[in-house]
N, C-alpha and C positions, 0 to 999 in steps of 0.2 A: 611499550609505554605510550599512551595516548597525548597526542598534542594537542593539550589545550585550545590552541591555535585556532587549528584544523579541526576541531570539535566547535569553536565558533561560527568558523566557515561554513561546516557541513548543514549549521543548521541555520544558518543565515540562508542559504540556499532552499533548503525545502520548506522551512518554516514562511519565509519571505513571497515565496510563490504566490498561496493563495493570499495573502495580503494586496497585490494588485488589484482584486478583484473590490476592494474597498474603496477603490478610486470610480469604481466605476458605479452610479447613479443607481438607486434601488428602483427607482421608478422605472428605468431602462433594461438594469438586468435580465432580460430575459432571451432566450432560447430560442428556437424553434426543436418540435421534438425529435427532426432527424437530427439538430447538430448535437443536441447532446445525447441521445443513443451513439451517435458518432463516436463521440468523448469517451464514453463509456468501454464505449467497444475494441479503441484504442488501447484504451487503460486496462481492458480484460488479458488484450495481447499482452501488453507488457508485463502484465504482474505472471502469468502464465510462463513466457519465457525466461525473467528473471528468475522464475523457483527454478524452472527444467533447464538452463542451459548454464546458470550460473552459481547460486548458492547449494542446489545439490548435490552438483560436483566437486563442490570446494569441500564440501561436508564430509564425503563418501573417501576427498584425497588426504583431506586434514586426520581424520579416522585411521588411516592407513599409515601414518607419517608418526602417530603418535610413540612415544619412548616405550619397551617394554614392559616398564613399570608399571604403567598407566593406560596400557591400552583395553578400546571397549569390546564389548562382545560384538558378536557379528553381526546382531538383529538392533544395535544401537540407535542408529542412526533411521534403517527404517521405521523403528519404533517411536523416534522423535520427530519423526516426517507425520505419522498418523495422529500423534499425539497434537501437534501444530493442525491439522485440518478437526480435528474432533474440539479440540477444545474453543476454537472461533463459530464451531458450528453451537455448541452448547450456548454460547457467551451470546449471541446474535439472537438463536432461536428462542430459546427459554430465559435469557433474564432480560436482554433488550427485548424481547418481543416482535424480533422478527418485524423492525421496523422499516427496512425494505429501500429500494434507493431513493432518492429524491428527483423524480421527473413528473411529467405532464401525458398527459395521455389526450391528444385533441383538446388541448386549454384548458384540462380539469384534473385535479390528484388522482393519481392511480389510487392512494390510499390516504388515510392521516398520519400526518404529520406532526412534528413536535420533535423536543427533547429526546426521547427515543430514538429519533432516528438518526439525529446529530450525536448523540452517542454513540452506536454503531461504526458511523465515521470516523467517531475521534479514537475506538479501540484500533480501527484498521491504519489513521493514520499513524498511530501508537505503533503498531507491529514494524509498519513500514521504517520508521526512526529505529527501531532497534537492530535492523540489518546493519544498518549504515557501519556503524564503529569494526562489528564483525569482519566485514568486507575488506575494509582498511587492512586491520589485521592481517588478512592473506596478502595482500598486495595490494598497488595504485590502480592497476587498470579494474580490477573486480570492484574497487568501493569507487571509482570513480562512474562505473557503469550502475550502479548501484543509486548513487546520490543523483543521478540525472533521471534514471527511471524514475525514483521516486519524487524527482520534484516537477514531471512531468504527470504523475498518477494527481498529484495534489490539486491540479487545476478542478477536472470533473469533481472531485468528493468534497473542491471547494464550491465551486458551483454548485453543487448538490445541496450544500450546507445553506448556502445564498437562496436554493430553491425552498429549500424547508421553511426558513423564515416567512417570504414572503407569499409560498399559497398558502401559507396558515395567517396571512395576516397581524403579523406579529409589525412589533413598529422598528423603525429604520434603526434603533439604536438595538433593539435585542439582533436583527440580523445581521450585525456589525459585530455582536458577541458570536451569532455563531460561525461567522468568517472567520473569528479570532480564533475559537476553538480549535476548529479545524487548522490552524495555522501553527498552535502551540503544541499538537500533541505529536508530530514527529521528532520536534526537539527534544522534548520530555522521553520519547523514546531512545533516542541517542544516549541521554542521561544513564536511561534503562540497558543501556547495551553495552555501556562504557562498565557499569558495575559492574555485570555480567563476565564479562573480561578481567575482572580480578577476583573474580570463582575459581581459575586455574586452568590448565591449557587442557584435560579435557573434556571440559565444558566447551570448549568453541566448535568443536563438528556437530554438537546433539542443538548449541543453540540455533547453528547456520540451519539443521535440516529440521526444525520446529517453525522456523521463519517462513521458510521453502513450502511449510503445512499452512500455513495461515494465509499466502500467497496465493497456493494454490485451491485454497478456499475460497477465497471472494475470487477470481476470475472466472474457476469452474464450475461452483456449485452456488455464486452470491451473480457473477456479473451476466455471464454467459447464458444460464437459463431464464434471467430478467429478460435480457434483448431477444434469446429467440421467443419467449412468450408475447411482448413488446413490440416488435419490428424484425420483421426476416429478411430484410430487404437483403440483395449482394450487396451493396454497399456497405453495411453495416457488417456483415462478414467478413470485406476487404481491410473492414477499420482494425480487426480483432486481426486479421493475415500480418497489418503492416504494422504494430504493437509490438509484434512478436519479432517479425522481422528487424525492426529497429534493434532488438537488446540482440537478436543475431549477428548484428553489423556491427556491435560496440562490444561483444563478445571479445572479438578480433583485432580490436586496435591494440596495435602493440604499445610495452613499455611498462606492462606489468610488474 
């Protein structure tokens, strides 16, 4: 059973994140373009690590653990792994239009910007909120690893959001909506994930390893080949090495 509570909290955390960034002056907002490849590249690790080291395996053990009544076939889970990376890939490519991330290339849009592109955002941070309750479910330390990666991913895809606004020129009150956006849809995700969890117990290993798809779609096929197109620097490799590294180290804190 979900505690209200702790469904406040979680999303006071990752919702609240990029709201910071609404303190901070539009006119100043701005980057330079290693530090937010930086960001990025950070965020590519972690979401990469969090599907492979974390929600995968819960998937593959929850799957395993299920009553015999109710258990799934064998190709379950891998099927709800492909199904999560296919269907962000459709959603992104063909109906957002493949509006791509939000940076600078030498002080000028890589591409146009807009709505589109803050949609995008808001499906992924959408996905992201919906691990969160999942997590829970299996135990403290997996959703607690969980709600920290994610509200460490929200800073860039909020700045991204912040970016979209202002090389399109849009006025300080619309970029203010789309910091909001970005803020509101992990929550709404959580909402989404809480449901989900009263679908029945084995629904929970096919949603964790759909999540794990979608995860591993913006890191490996959304963030990863932006940066090496973007920026090859070692740096920006070391950013994606120590991403990953982090959800390695928080794998392991006990008290699960």
């Amino acid at each position: 059973m979900v505690d209200w509570g702790q469904l406040a909290l979680w999303a006071l955390i990752t919702g609240g994140t990029p709201l910071i960034l609404l303190l901070v002056p539009a006119s100043k907002a701005r980057l330079s373009d290693r530090a937010t490849h930086l960001m990025l590249g950070f965020s590519a690790g972690i979401l990469g690590g969090l599907a492979s080291l974390n929600i995968l395996p819960e998937a593959f053990r929850t799957a395993g653990e299920l009553p015999a009544g109710v258990r799934l076939p064998d190709q379950a889970v891998p099927l709800a792994l492909g199904l999560g990376f296919l269907v962000l890939l459709l959603i992104e490519r063909h109906l957002l239009g493949r509006a791509g991330r939000a940076h600078l290339d030498d002080g000028h849009p890589i591409r146009p910007f807009g709505t589109l592109a803050v949609s995008a955002l808001a499906v992924h941070g959408t996905m992201d909120g919906f691990v969160i309750p999942l997590g829970f479910q299996l135990g403290t330390t997996v959703g607690t690893v969980i709600v920290l990666a994610v509200a460490v991913h929200q800073i860039p895809d909020s700045f991204a959001a912040l970016s979209v606004g202002l090389t399109s020129g849009h006025s300080r009150r619309t970029v203010a909506a789309y910091v909001l956006a970005t803020a509101l849809d992990t929550p709404l995700g959580i909402v989404l994930g809480v449901a989900f969890l009263g679908a029945g117990q084995a629904w929970l290993p096919l949603g964790l390893a759909f999540s794990a798809g979608t995860f591993l779609f913006v890191s490996a096929a959304d963030l990863v080949p932006e940066l090496q197109h973007r920026s090859r620097s070692l740096l920006v490799t070391l950013s994606i090495v120590a991403g990953f590294l982090l959800i390695l180290g928080l794998t392991f804190v006990p008290g699960g």
